[in-house]
N, C-alpha and C positions, 0 to 999 in steps of 0.2 A: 508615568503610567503609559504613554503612548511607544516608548519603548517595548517596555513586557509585550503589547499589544503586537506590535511589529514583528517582536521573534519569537511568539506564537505560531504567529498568521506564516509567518516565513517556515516554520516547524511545519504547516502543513502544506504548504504550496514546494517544498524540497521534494514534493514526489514529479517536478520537473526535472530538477537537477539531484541533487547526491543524495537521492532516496534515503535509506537507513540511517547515514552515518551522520547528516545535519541536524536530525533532533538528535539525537544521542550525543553528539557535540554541544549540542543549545543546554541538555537535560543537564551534563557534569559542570557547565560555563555557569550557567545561571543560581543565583541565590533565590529567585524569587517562587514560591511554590506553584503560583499560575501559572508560570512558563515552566516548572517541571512538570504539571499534571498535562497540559497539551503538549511539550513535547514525549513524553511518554506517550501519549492515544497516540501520535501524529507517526511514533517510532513502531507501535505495535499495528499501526493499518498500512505502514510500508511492507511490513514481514507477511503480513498475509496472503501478496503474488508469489513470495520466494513458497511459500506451503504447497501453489501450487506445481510447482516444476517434479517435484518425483513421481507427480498423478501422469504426467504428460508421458515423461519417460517412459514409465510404467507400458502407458499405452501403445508409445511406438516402438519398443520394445515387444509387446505381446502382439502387436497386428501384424508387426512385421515378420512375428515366428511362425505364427499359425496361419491357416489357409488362405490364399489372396483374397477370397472373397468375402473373409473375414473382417478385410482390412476397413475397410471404411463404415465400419460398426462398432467397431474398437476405437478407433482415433477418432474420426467428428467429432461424436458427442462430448469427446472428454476435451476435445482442443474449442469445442463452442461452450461448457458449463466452465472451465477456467478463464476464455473470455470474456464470459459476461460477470463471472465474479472480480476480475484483476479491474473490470470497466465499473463495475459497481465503486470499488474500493477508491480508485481514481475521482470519482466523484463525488465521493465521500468527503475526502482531504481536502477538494476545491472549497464544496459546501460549508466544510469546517472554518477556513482561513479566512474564507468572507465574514462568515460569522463572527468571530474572533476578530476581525477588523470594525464591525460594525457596532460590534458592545459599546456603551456608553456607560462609564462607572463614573 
């Protein structure tokens, strides 16, 4: 049991190192359904920074076309609501793995 537990918790703390691609490795390696069902959450709240990259684009793209004084009314707001959502997400996965380490079954 204290395995499952481990590559769980390692399923959410991978948004140190190889983001996506660890639980989705953990997801197909493992037989056990509790380490499928976290690493699945742990693979869908890594994807959730990559959602935001075409908002960003988007914007420096558009402030950079249109008027200069445009520019930093276009881009801020969109480069500070994807930073606080990518830092939400971040802290999520932390919140998760502790969790996931600290179950007692």
């Amino acid at each position: 049991m204290e395995q499952e537990k481990i590559l769980s918790a390692l399923s959410y703390f991978s948004v140190f190192f190889f983001g996506g691609i660890f639980p989705l490795i953990i997801y197909f390696a493992s037989g056990n359904e509790e380490v499928k069902r976290h690493s699945k959450r742990a693979f869908f709240s890594h994807i959730v920074p990559l959602i935001t990259v075409p908002f960003v684009i988007w914007s420096i793209v558009l402030g950079l076309t249109g008027h200069q004084a445009t520019v930093p009314y276009v881009i801020v707001p969109t480069l500070i609501v994807c930073f606080i959502l990518d830092l939400v997400v971040f802290i999520w996965n932390i919140v998760q793995g502790i969790k996931v380490l600290k179950l007692e079954n």
